[in-house]
C-alpha positions in Angstrom: 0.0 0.0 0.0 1.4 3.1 -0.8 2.1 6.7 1.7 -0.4 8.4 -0.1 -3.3 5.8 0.3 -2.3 5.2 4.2 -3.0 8.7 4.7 -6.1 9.4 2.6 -9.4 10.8 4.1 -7.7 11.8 7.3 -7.8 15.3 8.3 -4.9 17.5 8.0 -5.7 19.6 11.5 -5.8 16.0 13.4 -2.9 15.2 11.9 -0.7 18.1 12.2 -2.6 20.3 14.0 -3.3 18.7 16.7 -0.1 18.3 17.8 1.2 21.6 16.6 -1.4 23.2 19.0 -0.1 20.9 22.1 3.6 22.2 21.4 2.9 25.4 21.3 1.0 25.3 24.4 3.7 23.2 26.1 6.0 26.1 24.9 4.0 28.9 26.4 3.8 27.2 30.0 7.2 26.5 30.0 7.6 30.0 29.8 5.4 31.4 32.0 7.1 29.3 34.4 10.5 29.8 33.7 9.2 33.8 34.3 7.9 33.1 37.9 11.1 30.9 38.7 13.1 33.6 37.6 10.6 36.4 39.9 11.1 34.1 42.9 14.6 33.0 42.8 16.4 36.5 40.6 14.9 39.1 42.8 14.9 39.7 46.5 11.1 40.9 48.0 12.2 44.6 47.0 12.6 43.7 43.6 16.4 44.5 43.5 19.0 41.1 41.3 20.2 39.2 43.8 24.1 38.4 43.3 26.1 35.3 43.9 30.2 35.6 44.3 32.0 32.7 44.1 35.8 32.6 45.1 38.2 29.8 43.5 41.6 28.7 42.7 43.3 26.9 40.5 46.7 24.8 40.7 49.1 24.6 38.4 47.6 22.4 35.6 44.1 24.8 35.8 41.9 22.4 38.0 39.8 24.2 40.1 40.5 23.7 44.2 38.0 25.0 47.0 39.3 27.9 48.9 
């Protein structure tokens, strides 16, 4: 049986649609949710960056040691 005939009479928005619509939606919660990660994790509760410094060494042959 040939491609054409396996896929005859079935409708193109079931078929490519569909799934289409379900990653795009996937897409835009992943976002909204890196957003509130970032909100809750970036900025302190006066909506100022919060920083991170990080002190290291390194030996001779560049591997790093903890200080």
């Amino acid at each position: 049986m040939s491609i054409n005939k396996q896929f005859n009479g079935l409708d193109i928005k079931n078929l490519i649609g569909v799934p289409l619509d379900a990653v795009i939606d996937a897409n835009k919660e992943m976002a909204e949710t890196t957003g509130k990660f970032i909100e809750k994790v970036g900025f302190d509760s006066k909506g100022k960056v919060r920083e991170a410094n990080f002190d290291y060494i390194q030996n001779e042959d560049g591997q790093l040691l903890e200080k």
